[in-house]
N, C-alpha and C positions, 0 to 999 in steps of 0.2 A: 233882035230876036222877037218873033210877031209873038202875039199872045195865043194865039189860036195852036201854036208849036209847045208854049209853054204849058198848057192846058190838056193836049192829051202827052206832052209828057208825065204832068202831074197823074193822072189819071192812070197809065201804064205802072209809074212808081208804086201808089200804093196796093195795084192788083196784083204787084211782084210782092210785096211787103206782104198782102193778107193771105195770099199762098203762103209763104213760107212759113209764117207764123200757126198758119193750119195744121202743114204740115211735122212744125213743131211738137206740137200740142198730141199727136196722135204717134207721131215715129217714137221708137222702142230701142233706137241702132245704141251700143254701148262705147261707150267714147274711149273705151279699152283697147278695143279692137283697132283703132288707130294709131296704138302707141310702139309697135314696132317700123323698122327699117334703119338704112346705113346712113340716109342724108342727114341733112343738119335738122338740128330739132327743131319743131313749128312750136308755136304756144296763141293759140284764136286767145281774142279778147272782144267779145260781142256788144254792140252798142246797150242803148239804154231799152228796156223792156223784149230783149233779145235775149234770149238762151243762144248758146253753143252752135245747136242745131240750125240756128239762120245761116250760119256759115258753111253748112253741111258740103256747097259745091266746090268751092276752094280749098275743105278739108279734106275731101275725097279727091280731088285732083292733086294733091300736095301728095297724101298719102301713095297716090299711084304711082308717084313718081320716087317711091322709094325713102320720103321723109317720115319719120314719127312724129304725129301731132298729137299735143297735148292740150287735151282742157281743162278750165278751172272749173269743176263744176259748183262750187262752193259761191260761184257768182250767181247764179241763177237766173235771173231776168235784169240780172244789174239795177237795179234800182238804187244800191248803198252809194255815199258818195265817192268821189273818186278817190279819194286817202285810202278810205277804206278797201277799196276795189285793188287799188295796187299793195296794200300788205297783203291780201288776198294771195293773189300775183306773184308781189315778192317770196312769200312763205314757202310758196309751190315749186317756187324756180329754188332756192336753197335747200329744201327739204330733197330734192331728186337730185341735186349735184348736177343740173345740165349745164352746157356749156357751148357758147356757140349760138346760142339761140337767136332765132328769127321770129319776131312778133306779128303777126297779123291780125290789124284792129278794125274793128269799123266802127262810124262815131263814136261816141262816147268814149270805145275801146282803145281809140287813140291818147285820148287825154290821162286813160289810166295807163297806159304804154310809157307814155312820156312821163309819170309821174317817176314810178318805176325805175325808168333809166336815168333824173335827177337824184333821187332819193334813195331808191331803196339799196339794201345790204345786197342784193344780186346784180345789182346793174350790170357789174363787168362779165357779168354772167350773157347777157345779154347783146348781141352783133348788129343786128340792125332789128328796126319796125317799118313796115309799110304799112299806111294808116289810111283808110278807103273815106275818103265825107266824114274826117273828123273837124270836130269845131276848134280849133286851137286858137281860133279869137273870138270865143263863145258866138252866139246869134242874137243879135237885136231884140228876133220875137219871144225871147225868151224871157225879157222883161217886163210883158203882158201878161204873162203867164200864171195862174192860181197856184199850180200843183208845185209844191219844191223840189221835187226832184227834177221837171224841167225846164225851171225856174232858174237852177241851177247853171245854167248854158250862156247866162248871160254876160254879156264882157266887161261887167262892172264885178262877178264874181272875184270873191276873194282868189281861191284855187285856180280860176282861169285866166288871172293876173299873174300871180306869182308864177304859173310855167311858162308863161308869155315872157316872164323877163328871167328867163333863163335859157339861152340859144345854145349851152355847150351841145346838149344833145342831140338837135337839129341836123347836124352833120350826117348822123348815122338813120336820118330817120327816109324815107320815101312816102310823101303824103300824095295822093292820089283823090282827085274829086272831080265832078263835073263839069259841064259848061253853064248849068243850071241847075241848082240846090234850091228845093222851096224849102228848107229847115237851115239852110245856113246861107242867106244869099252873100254875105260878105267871104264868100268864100273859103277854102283850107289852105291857101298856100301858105308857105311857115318860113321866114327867112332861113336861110344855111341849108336847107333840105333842097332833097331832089323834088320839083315837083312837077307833077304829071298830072296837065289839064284835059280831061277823056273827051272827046267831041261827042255829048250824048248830055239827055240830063236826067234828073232824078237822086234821092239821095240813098236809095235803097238799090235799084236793078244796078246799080255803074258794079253793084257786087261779082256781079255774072257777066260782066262786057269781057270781049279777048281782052283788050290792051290791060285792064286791073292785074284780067290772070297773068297774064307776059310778063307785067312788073314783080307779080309776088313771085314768079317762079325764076326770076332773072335775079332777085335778091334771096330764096330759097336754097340758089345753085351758088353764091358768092358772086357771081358777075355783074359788076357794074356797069361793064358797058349799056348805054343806053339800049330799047329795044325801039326797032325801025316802027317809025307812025304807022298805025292802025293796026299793029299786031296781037 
């Protein structure tokens, strides 16, 4: 993979990233208005310094399709550690009585997905997660790192040890990431898990590639079968 390819990948990634987060910052939409339909229930768990709203294209395409998506607004730009993100989580899924639920994570949101479905009192509440460029063997750079909350990612972490050695979950999970992560170059694949390598890179845009959507909607609808390359 030339460098010249990895560079304006990079470059694409974060001008998807600083959109969205733009448009974060100014949209109004009420995450109410989402929480009707017949399908299985959605439940977004957005990465680190990500509201809700980064996930807006896969919410509203879920939604279109007849699913109620739920958010935790109580997260807010995720910044809390991940314990804390999935009592968050857990509280929301037992407090509504859902059932059936499909999780839809991206970074971080997968590690608190995963916490969730070891831990907490809702688990069985819970059917599967597709997890988009989550770090489930924390990142290297992460150990350079000043700030702790991103500090946090590293694979010497306590928390990103302790769900590393715990594969029950894995089975139910569908982790989804790139060809190229410059935030996680060791990769998401997670042993027991379906995984689905996107030919594209970046850790942010792989959000809005078809093939993510194909997967979150192929485990949204209960179908396993795999979905045909490049769809």
């Amino acid at each position: 993979m030339g460098l010249i390819r990895k560079a304006a990948w990079w470059v694409a990634d974060y001008a998807y990233a600083g959109w969205w987060q733009l448009r974060a910052l100014v949209d109004r939409t009420d995450p109410g208005g989402f929480g009707d339909g017949d399908g299985a229930p959605i439940l977004v768990v957005p990465g680190v310094y990500e509201s809700w709203r980064f996930l807006l294209p896969l919410i509203v395409d879920l939604h279109g399709r007849g699913h109620p998506v739920h958010v935790v607004d109580p997260l807010r730009d995720n910044r809390i550690p991940v314990s804390e993100g999935a009592r968050l989580v857990d509280e929301y899924l037992c407090a509504r009585g859902l059932q059936g639920v499909v999780i839809v994570a991206h970074s971080k949101g997968g590690l608190i997905g995963k916490h969730v479905m070891a831990f907490g009192s809702g688990a069985r509440r819970i059917r599967a997660m597709v997890a988009v460029a989550a770090p489930f063997g924390g990142s290297r750079y992460a150990r350079f790192l000043l700030n702790p909350t991103l500090r946090s990612f590293s694979p010497r972490d306590e928390t990103v040890l302790r769900l590393a050695g715990l594969p029950e979950a894995n089975a139910r999970i569908v982790s989804v990431f790139p060809r190229f992560d410059p935030h996680i170059p060791e990769g998401s694949e997670l042993v027991g898990a379906r995984n689905v390598r996107v030919d594209t890179g970046g850790h942010f845009r792989i959000l809005a590639h078809p093939r993510t959507l194909a997967e979150v909607r192929t485990a949204a609808e209960g179908d396993d079968r795999p979905s045909p390359p490049g769809a």
